[in-house]
C-alpha positions in Angstrom: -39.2 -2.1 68.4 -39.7 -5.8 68.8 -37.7 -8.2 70.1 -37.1 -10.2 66.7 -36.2 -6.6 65.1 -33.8 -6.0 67.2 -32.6 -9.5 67.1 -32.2 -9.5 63.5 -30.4 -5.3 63.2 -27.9 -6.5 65.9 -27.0 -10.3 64.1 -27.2 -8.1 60.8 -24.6 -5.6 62.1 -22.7 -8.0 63.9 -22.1 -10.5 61.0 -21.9 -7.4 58.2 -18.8 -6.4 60.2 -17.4 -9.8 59.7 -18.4 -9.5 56.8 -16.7 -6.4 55.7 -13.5 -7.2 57.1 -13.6 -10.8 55.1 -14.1 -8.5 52.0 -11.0 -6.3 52.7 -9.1 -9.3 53.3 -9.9 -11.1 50.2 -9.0 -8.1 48.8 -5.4 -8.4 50.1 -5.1 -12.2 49.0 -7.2 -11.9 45.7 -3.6 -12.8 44.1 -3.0 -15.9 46.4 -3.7 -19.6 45.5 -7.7 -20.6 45.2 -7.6 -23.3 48.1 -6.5 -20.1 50.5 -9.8 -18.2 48.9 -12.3 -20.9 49.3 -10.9 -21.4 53.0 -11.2 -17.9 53.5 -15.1 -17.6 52.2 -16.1 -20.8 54.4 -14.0 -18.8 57.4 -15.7 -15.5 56.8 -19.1 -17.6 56.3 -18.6 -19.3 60.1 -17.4 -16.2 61.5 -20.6 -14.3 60.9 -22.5 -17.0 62.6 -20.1 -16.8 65.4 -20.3 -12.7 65.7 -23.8 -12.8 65.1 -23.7 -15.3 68.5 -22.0 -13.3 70.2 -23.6 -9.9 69.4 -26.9 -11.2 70.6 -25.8 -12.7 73.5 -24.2 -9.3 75.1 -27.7 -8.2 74.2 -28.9 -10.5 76.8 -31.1 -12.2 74.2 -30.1 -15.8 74.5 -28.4 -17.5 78.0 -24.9 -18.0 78.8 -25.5 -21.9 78.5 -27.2 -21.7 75.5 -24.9 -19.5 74.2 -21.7 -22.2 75.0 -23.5 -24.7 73.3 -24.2 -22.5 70.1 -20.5 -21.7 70.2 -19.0 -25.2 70.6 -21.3 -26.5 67.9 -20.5 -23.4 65.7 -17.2 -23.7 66.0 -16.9 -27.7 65.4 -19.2 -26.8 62.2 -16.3 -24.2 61.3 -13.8 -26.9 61.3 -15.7 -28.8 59.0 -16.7 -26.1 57.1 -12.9 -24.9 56.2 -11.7 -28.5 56.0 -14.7 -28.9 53.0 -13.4 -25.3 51.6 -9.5 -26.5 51.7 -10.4 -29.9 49.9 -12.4 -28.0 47.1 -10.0 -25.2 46.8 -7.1 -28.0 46.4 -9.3 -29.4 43.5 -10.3 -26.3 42.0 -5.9 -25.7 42.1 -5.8 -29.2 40.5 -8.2 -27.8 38.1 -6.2 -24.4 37.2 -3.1 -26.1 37.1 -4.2 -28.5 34.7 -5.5 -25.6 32.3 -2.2 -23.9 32.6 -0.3 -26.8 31.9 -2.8 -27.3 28.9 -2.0 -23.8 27.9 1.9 -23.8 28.1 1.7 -27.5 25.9 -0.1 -25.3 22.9 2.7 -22.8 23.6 5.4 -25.8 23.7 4.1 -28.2 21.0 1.1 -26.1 19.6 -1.5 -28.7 20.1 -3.1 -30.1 23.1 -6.2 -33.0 23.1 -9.6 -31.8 24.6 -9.5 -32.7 28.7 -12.6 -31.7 29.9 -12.6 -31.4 34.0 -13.9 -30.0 36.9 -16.7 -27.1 37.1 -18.4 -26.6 33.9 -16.7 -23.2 33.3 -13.9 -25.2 33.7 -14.9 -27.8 31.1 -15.7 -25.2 28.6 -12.7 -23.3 28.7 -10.4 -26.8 28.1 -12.5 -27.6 25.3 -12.0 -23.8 24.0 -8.1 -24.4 24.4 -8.3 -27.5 22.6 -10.6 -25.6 20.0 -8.0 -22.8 19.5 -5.0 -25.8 19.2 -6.6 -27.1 16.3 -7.2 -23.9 14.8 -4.0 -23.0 15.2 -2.6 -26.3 13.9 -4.6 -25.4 11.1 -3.0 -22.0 10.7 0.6 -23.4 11.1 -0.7 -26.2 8.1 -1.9 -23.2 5.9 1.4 -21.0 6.3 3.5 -24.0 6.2 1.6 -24.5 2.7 2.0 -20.5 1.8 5.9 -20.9 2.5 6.3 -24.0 0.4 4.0 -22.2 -2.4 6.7 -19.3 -2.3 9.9 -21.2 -2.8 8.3 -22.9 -5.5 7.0 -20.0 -7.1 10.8 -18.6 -6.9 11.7 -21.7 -8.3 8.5 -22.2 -11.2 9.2 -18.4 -12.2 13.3 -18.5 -12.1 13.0 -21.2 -14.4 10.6 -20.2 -16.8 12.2 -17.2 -17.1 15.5 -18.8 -17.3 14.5 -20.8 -20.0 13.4 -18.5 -22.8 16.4 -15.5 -21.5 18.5 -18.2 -22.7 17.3 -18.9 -26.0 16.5 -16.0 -26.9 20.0 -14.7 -26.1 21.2 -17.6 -28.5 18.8 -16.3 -30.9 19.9 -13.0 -30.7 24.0 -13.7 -31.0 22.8 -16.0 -33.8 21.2 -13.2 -36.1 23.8 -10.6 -34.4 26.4 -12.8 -36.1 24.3 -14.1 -39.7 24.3 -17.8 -38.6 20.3 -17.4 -38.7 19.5 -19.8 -41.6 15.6 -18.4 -41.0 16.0 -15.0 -39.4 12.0 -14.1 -39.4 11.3 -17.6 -37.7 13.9 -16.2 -35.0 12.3 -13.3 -34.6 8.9 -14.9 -34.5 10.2 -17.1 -31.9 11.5 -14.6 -30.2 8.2 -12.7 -29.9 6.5 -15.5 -29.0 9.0 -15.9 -25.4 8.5 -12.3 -25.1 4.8 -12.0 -25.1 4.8 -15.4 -22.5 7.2 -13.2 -19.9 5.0 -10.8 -20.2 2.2 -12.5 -19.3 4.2 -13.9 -16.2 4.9 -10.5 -15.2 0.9 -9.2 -15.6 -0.1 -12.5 -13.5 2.8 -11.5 -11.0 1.4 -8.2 -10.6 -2.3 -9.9 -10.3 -1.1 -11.4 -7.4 0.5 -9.2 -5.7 -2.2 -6.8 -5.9 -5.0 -9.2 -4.5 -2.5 -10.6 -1.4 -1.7 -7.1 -1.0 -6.1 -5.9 -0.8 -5.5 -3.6 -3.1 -7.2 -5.4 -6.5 -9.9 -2.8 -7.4 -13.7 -4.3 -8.5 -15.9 -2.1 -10.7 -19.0 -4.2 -10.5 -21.6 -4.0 -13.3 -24.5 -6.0 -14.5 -22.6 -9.0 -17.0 -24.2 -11.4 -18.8 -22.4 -14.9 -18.1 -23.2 -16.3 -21.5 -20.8 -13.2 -23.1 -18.3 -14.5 -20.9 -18.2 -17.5 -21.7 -18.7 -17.3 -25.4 -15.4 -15.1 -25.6 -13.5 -17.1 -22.8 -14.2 -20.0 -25.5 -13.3 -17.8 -28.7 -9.9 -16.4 -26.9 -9.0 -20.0 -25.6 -10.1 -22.3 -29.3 -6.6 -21.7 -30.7 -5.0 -23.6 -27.9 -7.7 -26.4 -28.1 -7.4 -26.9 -31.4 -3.4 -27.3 -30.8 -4.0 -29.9 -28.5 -6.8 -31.4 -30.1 -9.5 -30.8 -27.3 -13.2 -30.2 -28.1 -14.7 -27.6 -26.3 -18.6 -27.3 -25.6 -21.0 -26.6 -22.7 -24.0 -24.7 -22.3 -25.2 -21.6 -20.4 -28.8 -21.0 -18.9 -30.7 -18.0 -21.3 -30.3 -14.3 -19.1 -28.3 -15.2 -16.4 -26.8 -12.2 -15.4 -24.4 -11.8 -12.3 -23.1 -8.8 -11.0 -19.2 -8.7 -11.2 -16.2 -6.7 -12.2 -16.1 -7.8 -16.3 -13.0 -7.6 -16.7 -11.5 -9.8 -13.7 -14.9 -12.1 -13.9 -13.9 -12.8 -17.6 -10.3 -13.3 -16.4 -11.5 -16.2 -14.0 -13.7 -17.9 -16.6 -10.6 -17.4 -19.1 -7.8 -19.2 -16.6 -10.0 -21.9 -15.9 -10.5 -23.0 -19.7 -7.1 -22.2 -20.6 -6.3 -24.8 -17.2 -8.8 -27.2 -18.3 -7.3 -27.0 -21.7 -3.5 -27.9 -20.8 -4.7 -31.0 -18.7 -7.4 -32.5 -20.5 -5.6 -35.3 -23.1 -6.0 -34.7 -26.7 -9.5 -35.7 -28.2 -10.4 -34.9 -24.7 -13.3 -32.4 -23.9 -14.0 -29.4 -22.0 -17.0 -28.3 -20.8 -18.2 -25.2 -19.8 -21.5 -24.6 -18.1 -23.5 -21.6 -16.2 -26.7 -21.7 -14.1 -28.7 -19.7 -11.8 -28.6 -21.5 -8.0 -30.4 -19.9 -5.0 -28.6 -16.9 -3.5 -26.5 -16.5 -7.1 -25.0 -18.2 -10.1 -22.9 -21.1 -10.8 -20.3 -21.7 -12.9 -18.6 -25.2 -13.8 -15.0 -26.1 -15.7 -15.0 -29.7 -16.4 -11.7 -31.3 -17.7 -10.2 -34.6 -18.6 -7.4 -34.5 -16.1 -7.6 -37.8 -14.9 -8.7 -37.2 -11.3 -7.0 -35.4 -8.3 -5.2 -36.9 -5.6 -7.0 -35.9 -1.3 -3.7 -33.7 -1.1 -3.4 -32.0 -4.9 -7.1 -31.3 -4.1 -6.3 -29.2 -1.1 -3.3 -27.6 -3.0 -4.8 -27.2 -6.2 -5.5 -22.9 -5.5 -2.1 -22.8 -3.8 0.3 -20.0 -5.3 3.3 -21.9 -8.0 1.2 -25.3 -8.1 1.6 -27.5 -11.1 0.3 -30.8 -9.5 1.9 -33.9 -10.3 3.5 -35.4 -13.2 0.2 -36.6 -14.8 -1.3 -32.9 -14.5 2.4 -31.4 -15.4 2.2 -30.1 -19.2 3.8 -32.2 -21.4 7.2 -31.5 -23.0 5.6 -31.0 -26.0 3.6 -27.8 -25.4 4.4 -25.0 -27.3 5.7 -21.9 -25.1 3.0 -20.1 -25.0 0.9 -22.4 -24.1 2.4 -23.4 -20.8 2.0 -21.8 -17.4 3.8 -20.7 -14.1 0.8 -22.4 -11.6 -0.5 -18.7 -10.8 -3.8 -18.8 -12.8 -5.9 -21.1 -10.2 -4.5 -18.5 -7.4 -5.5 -15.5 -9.4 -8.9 -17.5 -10.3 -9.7 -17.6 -6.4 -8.4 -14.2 -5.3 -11.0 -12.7 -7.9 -13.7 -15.0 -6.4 -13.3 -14.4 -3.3 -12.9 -10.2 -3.8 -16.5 -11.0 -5.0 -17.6 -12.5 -2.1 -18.0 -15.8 -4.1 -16.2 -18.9 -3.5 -14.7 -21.3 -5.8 -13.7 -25.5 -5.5 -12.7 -28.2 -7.2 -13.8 -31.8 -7.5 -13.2 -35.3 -8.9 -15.5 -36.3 -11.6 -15.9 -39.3 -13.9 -13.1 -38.5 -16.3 -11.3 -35.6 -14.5 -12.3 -32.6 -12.3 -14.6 -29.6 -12.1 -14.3 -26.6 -11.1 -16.9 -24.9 -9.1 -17.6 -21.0 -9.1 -20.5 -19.8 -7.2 -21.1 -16.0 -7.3 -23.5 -13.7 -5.8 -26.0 -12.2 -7.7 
């Protein structure tokens, strides 16, 4: 064997001894701070120098004199070496304790401002951390929203049925005790709150059953025009009430697969919406289109604009908007609503993998559903 071979087995065997032993050892403190980790690597790291020194130098392969000088300089180069470690493992400490103290602030306060330092993988993981605070600050926002949508559901529906429970019962003691001067226009009336609960009910139900995942889709080839045609037919009473004109157009053929029944359900809520917020001798228009990847469908009204915040509440469960988009006192019963037909509109949309919006326009809004083909 030559002499560099065996040079390089016994400095290989030497320092892989070191180097073993640093391994175990690391092992032991894998838990400690990472100052005490990066001194130990640049220890370990001089060390095998060191034993590789000293294994070739019992193997007669370098001088005793050279050998001192290699030590002395190897050893001073350890010094530095682990000093270097210590003042990186201090920063990368800094570092960590920075990102748990970023970590425990999302935990305190929920939300903590992108502070990007240190190593890359450092960097990335604070802007991840900020990333997942905003999302969450987002989530809080939504559920906060949710909560508020509830109590004023309770509220919308206590009242509504509240209302008509109470007339009705006067209407009943009245004919109970022949003070009715018009009986049949009692009973008319009382039909008409009667029919309006039970709509309440059938949209409570609706709503339950798609924020439950249970709402059931039979999908089938539709034509849109149909749709609309009878959303219009169903919903001209009420226009004519209020004095609305109702027109539109549709594209010839468009077709979109969808559930009919829930599809003509959203096209139906969103004229009868347009309907009780558009002024008299206002208009409503309906229209249909294909668009790449689907079909559109728009709802224009004469509303009178939305607010930034009414526009990002405007599909939230119980919402009537504000006074200007509140029905007026003078709608008849049946025509007023418990603010659960927009919800409804996008719980259908969405178990269609469609989506649905709402934006200002010149006179009012329109409302946006887009729907795969």
């Amino acid at each position: 064997m030559s002499t560099e071979a065996q040079i390089v087995l016994t400095a290989a065997a030497w320092s892989g001894g070191v180097g073993v032993i640093g391994l175990v050892l690391a092992w032991f403190v894998r838990r400690r701070s990472l100052r005490w980790l990066t001194a130990g690597v640049a220890v370990v790291a001089v060390a095998a120098v060191l034993a590789g020194l000293v294994g070739t130098a019992r193997a007669m392969f370098i001088s005793d004199h050279d050998f001192s000088v290699v030590l002395w300089v190897g050893a001073v180069a350890g010094v530095v070496a682990v000093t270097v470690a210590m003042a990186v493992g201090e920063a990368f400490a800094h570092w960590s304790r920075a990102l748990r103290q970023d970590a425990r602030t999302i935990g305190e306060q929920g939300h903590v401002a992108s502070n990007s330092r240190g190593p890359s993988e450092f960097r990335e993981l604070a802007d991840e951390l900020a990333a997942t605070s905003a999302r969450l600050a987002e989530s809080r926002a939504r559920e906060a929203r949710l909560e508020e949508s509830r109590r004023e559901l309770i509220s919308w529906v206590s009242h509504d049925l509240r209302t008509p429970l109470a007339g009705m019962r006067a209407m009943t003691e009245a004919l109970e005790d022949g003070l009715a001067e018009d009986p049949a226009r009692y009973q008319r009336q009382i039909r008409i709150e009667v029919d309006r609960m039970v709509r309440m009910v059938d949209d409570l139900f609706e709503l339950s059953r798609i924020h439950a995942g249970v709402l059931r889709m039979h999908p089938e080839p539709v034509v849109l025009g149909d749709l609309i045609s009878e959303a219009i037919a169903g919903a001209d009473p009420l226009a004519r009430e209020r004095g609305v004109r109702l027109g539109g157009s549709v594209e010839d053929g468009i077709a979109v697969t969808a559930d009919p029944a829930g599809i003509s359900r959203v096209v139906s809520n969103l004229v009868m919406n347009a309907i009780r917020h558009t002024p008299s001798d206002g208009v409503v228009e309906i229209h249909g289109r294909s668009v790449p990847g689907g079909v559109e469908l728009s709802v224009t009204d004469g509303c009178g604009g939305l607010s930034a915040n009414d526009m990002a509440r405007v599909f939230d469960v119980a919402w009537q908007g504000e006074p200007a988009r509140t029905p007026s006192p003078g709608d008849s019963s049946a025509s007023r609503g418990a603010g659960l037909g927009l919800a409804i509109v996008k719980g259908i949309v969405e178990a269609h993998e469609g989506r649905v919006a709402v934006e200002n326009e010149s006179l009012g809004c329109r409302f946006l559903v887009h729907l795969p083909v």
